[in-house]
Structure formats: structure tokens, C-alpha cells
PDB file of the backbone (N, CA, C, O) and the ligand in Angstrom, with CONECT records:
HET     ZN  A 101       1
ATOM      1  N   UNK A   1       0.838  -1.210   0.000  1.00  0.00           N
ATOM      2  CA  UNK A   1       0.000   0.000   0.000  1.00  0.00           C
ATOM      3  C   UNK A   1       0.873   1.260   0.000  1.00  0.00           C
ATOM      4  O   UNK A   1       1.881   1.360   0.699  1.00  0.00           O
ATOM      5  N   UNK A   2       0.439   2.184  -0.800  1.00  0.00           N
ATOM      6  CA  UNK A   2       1.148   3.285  -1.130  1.00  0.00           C
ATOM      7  C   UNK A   2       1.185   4.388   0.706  1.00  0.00           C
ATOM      8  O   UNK A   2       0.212   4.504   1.452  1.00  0.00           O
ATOM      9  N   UNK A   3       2.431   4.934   0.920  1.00  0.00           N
ATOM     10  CA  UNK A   3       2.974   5.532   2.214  1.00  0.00           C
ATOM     11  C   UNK A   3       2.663   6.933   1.583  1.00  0.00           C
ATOM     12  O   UNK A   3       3.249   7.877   2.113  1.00  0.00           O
ATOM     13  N   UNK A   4       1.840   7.209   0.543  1.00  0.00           N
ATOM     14  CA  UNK A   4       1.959   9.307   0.404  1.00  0.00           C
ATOM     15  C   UNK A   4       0.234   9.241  -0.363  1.00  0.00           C
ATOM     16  O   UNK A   4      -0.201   8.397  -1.147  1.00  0.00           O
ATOM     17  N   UNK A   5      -0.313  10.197   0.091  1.00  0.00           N
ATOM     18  CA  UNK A   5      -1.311  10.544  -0.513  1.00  0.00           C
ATOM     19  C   UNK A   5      -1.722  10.321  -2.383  1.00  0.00           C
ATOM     20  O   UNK A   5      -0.841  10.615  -3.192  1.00  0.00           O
ATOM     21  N   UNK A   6      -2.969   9.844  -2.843  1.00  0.00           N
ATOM     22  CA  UNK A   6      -2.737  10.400  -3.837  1.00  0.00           C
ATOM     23  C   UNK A   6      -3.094  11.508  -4.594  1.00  0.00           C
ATOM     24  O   UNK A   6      -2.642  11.539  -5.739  1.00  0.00           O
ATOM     25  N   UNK A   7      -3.911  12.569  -4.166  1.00  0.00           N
ATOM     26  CA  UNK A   7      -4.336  13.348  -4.271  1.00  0.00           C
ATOM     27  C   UNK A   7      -3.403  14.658  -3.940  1.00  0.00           C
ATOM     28  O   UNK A   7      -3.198  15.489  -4.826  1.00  0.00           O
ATOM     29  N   UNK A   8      -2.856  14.803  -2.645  1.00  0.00           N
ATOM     30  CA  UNK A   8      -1.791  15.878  -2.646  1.00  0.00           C
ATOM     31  C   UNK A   8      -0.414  15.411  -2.218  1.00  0.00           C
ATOM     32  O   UNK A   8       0.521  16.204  -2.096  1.00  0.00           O
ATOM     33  N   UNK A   9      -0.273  13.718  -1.923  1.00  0.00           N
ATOM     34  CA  UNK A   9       1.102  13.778  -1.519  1.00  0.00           C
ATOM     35  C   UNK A   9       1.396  13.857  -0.317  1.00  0.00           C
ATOM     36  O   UNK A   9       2.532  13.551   0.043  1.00  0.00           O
ATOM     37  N   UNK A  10       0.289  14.355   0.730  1.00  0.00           N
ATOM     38  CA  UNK A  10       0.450  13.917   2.298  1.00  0.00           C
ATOM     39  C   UNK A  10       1.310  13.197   2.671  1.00  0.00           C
ATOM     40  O   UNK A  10       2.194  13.014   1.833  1.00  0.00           O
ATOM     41  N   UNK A  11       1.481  12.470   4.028  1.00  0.00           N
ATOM     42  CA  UNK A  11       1.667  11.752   4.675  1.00  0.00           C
ATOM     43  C   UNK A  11       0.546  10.714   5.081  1.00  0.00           C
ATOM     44  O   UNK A  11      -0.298  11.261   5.792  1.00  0.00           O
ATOM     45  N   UNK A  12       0.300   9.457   4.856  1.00  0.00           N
ATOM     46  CA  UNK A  12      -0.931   8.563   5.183  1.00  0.00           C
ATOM     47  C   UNK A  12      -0.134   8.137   6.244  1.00  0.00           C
ATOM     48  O   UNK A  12       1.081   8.324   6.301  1.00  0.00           O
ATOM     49  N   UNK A  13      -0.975   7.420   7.300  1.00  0.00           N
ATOM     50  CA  UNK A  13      -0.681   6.497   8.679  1.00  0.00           C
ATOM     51  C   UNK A  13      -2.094   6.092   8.769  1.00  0.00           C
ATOM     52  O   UNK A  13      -3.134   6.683   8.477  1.00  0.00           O
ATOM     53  N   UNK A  14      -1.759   4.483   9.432  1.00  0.00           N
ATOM     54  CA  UNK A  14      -2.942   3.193   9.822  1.00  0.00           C
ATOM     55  C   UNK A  14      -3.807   4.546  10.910  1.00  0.00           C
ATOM     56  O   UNK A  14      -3.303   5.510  11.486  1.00  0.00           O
ATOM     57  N   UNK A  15      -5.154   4.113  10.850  1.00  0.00           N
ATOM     58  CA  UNK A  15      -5.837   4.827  11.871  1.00  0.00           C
ATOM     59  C   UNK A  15      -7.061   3.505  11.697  1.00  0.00           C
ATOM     60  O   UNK A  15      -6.895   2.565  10.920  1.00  0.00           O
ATOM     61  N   UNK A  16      -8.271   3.668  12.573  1.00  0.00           N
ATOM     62  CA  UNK A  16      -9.046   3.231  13.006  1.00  0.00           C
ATOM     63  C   UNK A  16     -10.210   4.195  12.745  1.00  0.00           C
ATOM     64  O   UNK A  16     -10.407   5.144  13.505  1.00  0.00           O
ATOM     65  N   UNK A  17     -11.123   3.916  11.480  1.00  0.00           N
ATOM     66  CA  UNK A  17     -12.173   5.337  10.953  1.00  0.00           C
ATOM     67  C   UNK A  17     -13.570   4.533  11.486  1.00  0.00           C
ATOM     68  O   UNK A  17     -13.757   3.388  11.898  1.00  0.00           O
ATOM     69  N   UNK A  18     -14.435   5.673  11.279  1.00  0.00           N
ATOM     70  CA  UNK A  18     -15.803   5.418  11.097  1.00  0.00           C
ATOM     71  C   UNK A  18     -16.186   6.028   9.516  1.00  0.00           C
ATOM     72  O   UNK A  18     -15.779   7.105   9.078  1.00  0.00           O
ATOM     73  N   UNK A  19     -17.313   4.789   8.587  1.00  0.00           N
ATOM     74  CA  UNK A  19     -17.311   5.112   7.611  1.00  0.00           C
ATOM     75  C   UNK A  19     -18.430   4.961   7.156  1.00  0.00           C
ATOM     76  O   UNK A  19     -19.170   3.990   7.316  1.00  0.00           O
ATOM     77  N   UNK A  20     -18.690   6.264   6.341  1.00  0.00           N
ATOM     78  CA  UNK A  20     -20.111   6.566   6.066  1.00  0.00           C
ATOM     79  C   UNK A  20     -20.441   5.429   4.937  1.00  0.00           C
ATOM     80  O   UNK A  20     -19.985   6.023   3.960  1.00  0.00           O
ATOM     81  N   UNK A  21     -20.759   4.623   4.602  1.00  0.00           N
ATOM     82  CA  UNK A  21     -20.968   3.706   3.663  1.00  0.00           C
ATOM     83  C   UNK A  21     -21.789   3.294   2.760  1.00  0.00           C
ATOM     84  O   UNK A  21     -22.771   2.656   3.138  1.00  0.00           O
ATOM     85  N   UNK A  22     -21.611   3.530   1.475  1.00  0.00           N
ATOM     86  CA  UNK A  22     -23.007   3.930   0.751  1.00  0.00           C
ATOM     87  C   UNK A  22     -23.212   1.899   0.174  1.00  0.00           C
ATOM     88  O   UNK A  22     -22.357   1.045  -0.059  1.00  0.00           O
ATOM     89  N   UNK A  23     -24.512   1.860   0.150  1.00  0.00           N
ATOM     90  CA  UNK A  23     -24.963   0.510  -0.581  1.00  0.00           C
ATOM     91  C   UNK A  23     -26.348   0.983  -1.239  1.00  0.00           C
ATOM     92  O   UNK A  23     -27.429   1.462  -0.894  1.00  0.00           O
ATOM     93  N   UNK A  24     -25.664   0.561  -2.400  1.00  0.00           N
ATOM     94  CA  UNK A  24     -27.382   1.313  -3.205  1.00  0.00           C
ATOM     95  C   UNK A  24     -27.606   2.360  -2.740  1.00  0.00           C
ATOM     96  O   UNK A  24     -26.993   3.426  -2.783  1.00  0.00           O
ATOM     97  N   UNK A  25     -28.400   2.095  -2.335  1.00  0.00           N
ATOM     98  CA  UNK A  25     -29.963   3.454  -1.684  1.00  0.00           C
ATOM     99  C   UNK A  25     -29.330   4.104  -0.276  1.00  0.00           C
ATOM    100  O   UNK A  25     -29.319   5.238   0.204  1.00  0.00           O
ATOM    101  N   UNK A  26     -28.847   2.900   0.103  1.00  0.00           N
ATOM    102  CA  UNK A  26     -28.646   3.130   1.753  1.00  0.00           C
ATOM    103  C   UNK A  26     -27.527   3.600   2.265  1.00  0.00           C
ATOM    104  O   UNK A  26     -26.648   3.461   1.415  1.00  0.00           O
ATOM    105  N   UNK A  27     -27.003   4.215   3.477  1.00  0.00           N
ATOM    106  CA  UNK A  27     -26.192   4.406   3.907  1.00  0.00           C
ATOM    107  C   UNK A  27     -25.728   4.118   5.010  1.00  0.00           C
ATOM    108  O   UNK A  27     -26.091   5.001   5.787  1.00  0.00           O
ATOM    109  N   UNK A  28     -25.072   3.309   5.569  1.00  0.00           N
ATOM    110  CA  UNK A  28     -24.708   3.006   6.408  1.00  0.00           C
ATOM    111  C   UNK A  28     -23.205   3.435   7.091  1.00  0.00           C
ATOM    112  O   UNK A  28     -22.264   3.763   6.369  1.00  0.00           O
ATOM    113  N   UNK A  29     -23.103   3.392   8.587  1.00  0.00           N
ATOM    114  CA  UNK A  29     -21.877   3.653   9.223  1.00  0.00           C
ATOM    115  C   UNK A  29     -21.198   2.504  10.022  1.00  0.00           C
ATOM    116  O   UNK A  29     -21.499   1.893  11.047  1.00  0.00           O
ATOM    117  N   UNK A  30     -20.468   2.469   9.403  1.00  0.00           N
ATOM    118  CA  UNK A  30     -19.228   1.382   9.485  1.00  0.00           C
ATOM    119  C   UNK A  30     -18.092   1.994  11.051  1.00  0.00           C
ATOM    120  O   UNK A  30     -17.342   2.966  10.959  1.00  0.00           O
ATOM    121  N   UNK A  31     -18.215   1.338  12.052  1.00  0.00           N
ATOM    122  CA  UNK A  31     -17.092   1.712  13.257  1.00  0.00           C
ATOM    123  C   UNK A  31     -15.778   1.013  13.008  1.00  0.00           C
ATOM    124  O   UNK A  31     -15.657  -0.194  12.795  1.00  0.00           O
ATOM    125  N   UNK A  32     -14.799   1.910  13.059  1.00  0.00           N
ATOM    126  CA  UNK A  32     -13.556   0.468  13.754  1.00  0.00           C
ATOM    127  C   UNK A  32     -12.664   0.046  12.850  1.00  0.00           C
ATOM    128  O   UNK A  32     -11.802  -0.824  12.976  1.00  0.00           O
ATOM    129  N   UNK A  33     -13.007   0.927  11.644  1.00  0.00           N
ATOM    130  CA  UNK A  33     -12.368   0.484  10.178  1.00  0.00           C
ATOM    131  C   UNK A  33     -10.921   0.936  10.058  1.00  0.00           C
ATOM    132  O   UNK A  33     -10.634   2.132  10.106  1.00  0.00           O
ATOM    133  N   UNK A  34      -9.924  -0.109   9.886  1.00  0.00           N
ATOM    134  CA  UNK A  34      -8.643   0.120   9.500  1.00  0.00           C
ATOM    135  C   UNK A  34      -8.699   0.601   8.231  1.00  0.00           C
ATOM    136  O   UNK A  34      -9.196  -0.045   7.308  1.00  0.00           O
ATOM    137  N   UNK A  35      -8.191   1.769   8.104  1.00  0.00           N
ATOM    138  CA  UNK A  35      -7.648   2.707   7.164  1.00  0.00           C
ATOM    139  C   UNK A  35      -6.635   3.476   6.923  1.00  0.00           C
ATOM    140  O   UNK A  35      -6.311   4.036   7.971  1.00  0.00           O
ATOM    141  N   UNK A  36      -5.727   3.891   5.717  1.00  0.00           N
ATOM    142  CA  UNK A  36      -4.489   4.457   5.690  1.00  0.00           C
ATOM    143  C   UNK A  36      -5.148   6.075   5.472  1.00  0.00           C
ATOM    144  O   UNK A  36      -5.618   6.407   4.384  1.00  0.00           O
ATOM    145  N   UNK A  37      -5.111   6.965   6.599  1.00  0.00           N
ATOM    146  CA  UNK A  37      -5.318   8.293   6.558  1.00  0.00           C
ATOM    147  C   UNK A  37      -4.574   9.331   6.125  1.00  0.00           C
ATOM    148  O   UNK A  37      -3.485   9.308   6.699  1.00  0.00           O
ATOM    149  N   UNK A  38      -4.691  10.412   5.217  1.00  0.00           N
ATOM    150  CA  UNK A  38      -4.279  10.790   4.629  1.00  0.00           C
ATOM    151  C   UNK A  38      -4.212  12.297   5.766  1.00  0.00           C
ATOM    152  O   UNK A  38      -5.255  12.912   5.985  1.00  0.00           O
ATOM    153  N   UNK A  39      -2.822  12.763   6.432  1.00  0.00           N
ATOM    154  CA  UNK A  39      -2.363  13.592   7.443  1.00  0.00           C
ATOM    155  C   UNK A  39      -2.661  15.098   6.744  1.00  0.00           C
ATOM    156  O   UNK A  39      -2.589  16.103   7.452  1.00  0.00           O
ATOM    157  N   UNK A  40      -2.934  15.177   5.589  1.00  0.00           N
ATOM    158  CA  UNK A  40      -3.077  16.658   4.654  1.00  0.00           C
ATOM    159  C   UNK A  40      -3.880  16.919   4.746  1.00  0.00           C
ATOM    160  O   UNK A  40      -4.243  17.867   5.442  1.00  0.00           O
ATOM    161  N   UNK A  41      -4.831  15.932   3.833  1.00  0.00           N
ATOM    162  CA  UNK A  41      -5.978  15.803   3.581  1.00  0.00           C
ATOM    163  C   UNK A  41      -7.807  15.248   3.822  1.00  0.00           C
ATOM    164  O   UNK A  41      -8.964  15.643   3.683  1.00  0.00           O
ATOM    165  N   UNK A  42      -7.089  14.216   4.213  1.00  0.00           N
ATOM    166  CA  UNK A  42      -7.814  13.661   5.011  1.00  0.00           C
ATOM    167  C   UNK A  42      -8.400  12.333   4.474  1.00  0.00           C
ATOM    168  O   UNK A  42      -9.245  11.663   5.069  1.00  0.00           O
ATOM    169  N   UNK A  43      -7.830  12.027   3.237  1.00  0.00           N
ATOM    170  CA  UNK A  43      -8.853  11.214   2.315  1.00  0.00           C
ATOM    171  C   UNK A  43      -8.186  10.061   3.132  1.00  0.00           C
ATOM    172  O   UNK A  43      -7.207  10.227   3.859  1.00  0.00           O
ATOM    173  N   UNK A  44      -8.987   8.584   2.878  1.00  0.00           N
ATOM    174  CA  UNK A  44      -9.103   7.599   2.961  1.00  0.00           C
ATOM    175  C   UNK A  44      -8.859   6.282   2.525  1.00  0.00           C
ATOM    176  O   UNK A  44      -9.779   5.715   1.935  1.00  0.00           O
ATOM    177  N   UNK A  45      -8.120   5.868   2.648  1.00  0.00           N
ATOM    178  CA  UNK A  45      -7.288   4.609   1.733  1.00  0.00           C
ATOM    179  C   UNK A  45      -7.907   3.496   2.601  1.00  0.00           C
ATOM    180  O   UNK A  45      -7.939   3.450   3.830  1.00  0.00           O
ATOM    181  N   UNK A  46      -8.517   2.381   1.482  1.00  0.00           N
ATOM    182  CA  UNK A  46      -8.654   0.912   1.917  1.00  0.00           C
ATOM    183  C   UNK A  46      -8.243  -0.069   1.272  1.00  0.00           C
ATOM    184  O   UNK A  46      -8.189  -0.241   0.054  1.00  0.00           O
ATOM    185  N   UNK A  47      -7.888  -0.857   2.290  1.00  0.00           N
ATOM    186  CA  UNK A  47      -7.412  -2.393   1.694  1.00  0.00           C
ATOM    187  C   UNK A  47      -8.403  -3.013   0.776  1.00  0.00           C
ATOM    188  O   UNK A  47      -9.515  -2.486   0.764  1.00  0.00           O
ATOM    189  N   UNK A  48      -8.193  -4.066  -0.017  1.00  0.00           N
ATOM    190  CA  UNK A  48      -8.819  -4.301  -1.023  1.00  0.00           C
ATOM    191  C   UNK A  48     -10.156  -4.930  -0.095  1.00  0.00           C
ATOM    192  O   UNK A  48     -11.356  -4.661  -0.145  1.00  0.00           O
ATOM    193  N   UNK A  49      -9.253  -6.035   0.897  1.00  0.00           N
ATOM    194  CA  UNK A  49      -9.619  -7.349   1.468  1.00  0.00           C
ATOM    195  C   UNK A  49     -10.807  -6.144   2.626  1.00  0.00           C
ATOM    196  O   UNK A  49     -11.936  -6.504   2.958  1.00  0.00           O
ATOM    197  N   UNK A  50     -10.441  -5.327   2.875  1.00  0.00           N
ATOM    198  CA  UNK A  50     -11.263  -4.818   4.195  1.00  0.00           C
ATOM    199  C   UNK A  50     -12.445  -4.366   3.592  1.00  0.00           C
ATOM    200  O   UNK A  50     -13.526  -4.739   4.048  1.00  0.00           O
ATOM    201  N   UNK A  51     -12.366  -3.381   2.335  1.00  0.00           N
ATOM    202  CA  UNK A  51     -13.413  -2.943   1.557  1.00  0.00           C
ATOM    203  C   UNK A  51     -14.502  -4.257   1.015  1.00  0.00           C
ATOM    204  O   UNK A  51     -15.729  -4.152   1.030  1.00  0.00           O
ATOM    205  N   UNK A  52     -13.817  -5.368   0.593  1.00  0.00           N
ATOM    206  CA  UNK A  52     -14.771  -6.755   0.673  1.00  0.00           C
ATOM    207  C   UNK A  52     -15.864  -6.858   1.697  1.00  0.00           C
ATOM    208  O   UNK A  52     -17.087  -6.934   1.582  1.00  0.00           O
ATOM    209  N   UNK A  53     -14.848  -6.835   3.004  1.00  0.00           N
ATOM    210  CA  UNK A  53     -15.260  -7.250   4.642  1.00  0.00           C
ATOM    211  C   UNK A  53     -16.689  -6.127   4.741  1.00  0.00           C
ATOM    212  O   UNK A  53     -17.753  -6.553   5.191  1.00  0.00           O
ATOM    213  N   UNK A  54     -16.547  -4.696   4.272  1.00  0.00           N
ATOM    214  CA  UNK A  54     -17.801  -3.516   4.304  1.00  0.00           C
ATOM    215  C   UNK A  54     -18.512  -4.247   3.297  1.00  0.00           C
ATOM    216  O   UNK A  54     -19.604  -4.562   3.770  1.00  0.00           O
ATOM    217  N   UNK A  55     -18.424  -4.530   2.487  1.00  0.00           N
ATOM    218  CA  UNK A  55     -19.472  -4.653   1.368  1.00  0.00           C
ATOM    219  C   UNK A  55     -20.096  -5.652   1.858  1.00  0.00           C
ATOM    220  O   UNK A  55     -21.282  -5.372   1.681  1.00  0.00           O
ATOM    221  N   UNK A  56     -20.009  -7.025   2.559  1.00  0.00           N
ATOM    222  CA  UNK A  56     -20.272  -8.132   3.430  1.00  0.00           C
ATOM    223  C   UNK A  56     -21.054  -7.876   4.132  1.00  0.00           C
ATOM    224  O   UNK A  56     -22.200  -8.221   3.844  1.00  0.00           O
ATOM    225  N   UNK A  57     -20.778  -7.075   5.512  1.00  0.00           N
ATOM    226  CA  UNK A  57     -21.321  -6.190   6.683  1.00  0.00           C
ATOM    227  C   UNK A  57     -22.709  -5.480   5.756  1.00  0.00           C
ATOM    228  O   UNK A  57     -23.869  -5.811   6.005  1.00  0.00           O
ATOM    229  N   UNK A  58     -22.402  -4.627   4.841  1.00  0.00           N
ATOM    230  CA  UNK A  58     -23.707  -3.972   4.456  1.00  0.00           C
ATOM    231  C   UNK A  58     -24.193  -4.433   3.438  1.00  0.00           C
ATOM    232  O   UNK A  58     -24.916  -3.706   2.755  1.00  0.00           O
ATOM    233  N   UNK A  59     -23.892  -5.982   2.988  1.00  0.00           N
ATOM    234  CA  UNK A  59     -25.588  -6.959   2.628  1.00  0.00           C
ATOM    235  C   UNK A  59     -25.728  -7.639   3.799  1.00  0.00           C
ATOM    236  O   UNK A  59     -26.826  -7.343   4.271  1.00  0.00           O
ATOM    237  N   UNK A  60     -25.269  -8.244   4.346  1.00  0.00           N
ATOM    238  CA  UNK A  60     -25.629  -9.293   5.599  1.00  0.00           C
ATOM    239  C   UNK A  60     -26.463  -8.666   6.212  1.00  0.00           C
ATOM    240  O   UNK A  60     -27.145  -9.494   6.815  1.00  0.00           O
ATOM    241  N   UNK A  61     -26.856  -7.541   6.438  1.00  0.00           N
ATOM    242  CA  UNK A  61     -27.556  -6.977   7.461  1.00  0.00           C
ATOM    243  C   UNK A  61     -28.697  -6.854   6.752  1.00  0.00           C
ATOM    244  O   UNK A  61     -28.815  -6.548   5.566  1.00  0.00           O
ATOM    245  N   UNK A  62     -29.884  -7.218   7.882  1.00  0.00           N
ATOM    246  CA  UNK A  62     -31.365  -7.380   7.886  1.00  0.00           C
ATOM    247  C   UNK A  62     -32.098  -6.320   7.645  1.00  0.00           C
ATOM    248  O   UNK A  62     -32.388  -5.559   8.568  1.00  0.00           O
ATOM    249  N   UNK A  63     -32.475  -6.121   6.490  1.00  0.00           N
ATOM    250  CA  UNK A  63     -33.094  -4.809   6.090  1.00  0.00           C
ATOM    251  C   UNK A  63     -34.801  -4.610   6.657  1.00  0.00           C
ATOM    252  O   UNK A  63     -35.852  -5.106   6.252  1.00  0.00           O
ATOM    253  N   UNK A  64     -34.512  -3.722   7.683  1.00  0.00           N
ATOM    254  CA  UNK A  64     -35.794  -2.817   8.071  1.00  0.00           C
ATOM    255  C   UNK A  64     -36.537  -2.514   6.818  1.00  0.00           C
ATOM    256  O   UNK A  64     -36.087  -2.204   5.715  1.00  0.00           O
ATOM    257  N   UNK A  65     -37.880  -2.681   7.248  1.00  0.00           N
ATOM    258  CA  UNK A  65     -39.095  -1.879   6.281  1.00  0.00           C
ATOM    259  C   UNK A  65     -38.794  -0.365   6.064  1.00  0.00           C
ATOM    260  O   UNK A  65     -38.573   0.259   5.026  1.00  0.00           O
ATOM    261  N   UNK A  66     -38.865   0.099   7.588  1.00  0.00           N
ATOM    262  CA  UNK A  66     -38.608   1.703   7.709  1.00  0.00           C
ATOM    263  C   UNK A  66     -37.330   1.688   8.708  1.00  0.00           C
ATOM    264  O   UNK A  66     -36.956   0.789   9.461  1.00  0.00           O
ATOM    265  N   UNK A  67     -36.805   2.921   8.480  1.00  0.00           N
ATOM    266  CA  UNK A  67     -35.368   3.327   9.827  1.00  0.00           C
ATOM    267  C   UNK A  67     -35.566   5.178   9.769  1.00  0.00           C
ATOM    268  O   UNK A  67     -35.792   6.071   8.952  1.00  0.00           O
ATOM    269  N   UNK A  68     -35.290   4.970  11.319  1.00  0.00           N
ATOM    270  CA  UNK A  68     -35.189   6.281  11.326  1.00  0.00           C
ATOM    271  C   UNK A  68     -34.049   7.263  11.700  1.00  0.00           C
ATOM    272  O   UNK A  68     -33.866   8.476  11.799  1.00  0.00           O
ATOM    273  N   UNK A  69     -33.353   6.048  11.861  1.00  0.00           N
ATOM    274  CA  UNK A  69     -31.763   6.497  12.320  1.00  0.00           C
ATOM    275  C   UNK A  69     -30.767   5.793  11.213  1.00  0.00           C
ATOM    276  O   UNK A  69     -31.127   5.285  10.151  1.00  0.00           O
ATOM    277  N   UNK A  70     -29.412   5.892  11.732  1.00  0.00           N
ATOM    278  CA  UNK A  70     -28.724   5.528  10.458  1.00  0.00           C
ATOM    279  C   UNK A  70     -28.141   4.089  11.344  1.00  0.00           C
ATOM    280  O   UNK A  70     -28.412   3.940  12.535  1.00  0.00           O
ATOM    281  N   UNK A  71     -27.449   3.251  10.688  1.00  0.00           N
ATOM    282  CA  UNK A  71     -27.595   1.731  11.203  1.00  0.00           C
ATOM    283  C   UNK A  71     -25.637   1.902  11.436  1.00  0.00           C
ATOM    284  O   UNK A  71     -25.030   2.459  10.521  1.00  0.00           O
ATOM    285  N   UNK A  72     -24.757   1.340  12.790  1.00  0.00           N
ATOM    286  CA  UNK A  72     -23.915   1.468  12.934  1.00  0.00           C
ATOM    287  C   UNK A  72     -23.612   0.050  13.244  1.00  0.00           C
ATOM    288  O   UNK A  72     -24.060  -0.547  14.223  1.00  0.00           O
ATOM    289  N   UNK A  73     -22.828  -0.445  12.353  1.00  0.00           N
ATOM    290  CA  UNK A  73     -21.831  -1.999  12.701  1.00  0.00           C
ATOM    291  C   UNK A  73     -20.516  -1.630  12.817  1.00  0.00           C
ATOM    292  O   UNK A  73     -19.763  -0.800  12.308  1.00  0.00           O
ATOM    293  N   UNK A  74     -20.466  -2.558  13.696  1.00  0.00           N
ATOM    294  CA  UNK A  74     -19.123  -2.480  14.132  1.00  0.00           C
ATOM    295  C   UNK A  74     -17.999  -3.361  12.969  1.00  0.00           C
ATOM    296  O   UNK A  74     -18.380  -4.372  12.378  1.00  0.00           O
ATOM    297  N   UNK A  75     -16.604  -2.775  12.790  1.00  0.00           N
ATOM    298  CA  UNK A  75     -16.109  -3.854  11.835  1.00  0.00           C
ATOM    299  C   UNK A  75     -15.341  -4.572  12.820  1.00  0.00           C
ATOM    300  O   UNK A  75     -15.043  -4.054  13.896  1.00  0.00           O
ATOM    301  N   UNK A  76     -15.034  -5.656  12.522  1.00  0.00           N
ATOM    302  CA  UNK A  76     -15.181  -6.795  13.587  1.00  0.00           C
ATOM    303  C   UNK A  76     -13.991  -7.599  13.221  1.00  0.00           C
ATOM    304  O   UNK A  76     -13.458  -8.236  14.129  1.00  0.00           O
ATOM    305  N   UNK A  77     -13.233  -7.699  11.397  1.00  0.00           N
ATOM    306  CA  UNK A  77     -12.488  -8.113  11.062  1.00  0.00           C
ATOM    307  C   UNK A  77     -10.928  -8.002  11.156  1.00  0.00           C
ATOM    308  O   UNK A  77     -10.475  -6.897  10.860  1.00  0.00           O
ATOM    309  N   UNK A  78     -10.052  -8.959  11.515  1.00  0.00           N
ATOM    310  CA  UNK A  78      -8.853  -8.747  11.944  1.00  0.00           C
ATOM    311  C   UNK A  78      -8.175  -7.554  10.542  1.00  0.00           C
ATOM    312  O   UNK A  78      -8.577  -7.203   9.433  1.00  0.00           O
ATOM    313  N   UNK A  79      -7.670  -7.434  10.906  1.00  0.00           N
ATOM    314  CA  UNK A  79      -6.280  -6.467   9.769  1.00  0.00           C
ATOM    315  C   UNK A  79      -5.143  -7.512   9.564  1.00  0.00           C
ATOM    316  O   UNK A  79      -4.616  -8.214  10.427  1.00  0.00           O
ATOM    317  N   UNK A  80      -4.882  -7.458   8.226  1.00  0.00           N
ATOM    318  CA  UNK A  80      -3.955  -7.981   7.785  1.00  0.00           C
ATOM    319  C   UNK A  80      -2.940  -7.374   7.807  1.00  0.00           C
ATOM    320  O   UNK A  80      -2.778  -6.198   7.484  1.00  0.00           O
ATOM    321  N   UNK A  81      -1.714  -8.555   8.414  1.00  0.00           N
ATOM    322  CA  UNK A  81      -0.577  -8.013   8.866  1.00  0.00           C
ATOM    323  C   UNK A  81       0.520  -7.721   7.564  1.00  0.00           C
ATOM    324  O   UNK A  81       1.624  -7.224   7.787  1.00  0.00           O
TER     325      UNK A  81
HETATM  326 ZN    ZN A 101      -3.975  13.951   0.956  1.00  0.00          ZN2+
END
């Protein structure tokens, strides 16, 4: 995984995000997510394998008729070393 931004060239470092997560229609927030953070900017780098692990998390989950709040899972999956 690339160590510099790609957008301005930052500095990225591992952090632990919360992520707004779009599926279709829906949006969901993802806790706990290993991500390479971008120290400039702010943007967001994911592993291929972790971005799988979200897309997983937001079909697996039991879709309400109606919601009136936004739905928060925790990511739960180890990080690859
Ligand atoms: Zn940046």
C-alpha cells in the first residue's frame, strides 16, 4: 500500500475510521475500520480485502421496512498483517 497521498502527496498512517458507507440506496456507518489516513488531507485509503469485509457487513444486514436512524456496525475483522 502506497505511504503518500494520492491526491496531494500527504503523509498517510494506519488509523481506526468510522465510515459513512453507501450501498445502493442506503447508507450506512461502518465503526472500527482500519484505514491508511491521509495527514493533509484527510482522504481515505482501503485495503482491497477490508473494503470486501464492508461490502459483506452492508448486505448481511437485515433490512428494516422503515429506519429512522442511520444503522452502525461495528467492523469486527482482523487487519492484515
Ligand atoms: Zn492527501
Amino acid at each position: 500500500m502506497a505511504d503518500k497521498c494520492f491526491f496531494c502527496k500527504g503523509k498517510v498512517a494506519q488509523e481506526k475510521v468510522n465510515v459513512d458507507f453507501r450501498w445502493g440506496k442506503d447508507l450506512i456507518v461502518i465503526e472500527g475500520v482500519p484505514a491508511m489516513v491521509c495527514r493533509q488531507c484527510g482522504e481515505k485509503y482501503f485495503d482491497a480485502e477490508v473494503y470486501k469485509e464492508m461490502e459483506k457487513l452492508a448486505k448481511g444486514r437485515i433490512k428494516p421496512s422503515k429506519r429512522l436512524t442511520i444503522d452502525v456496525i461495528k467492523f469486527e475483522h482482523p487487519v492484515p498483517a
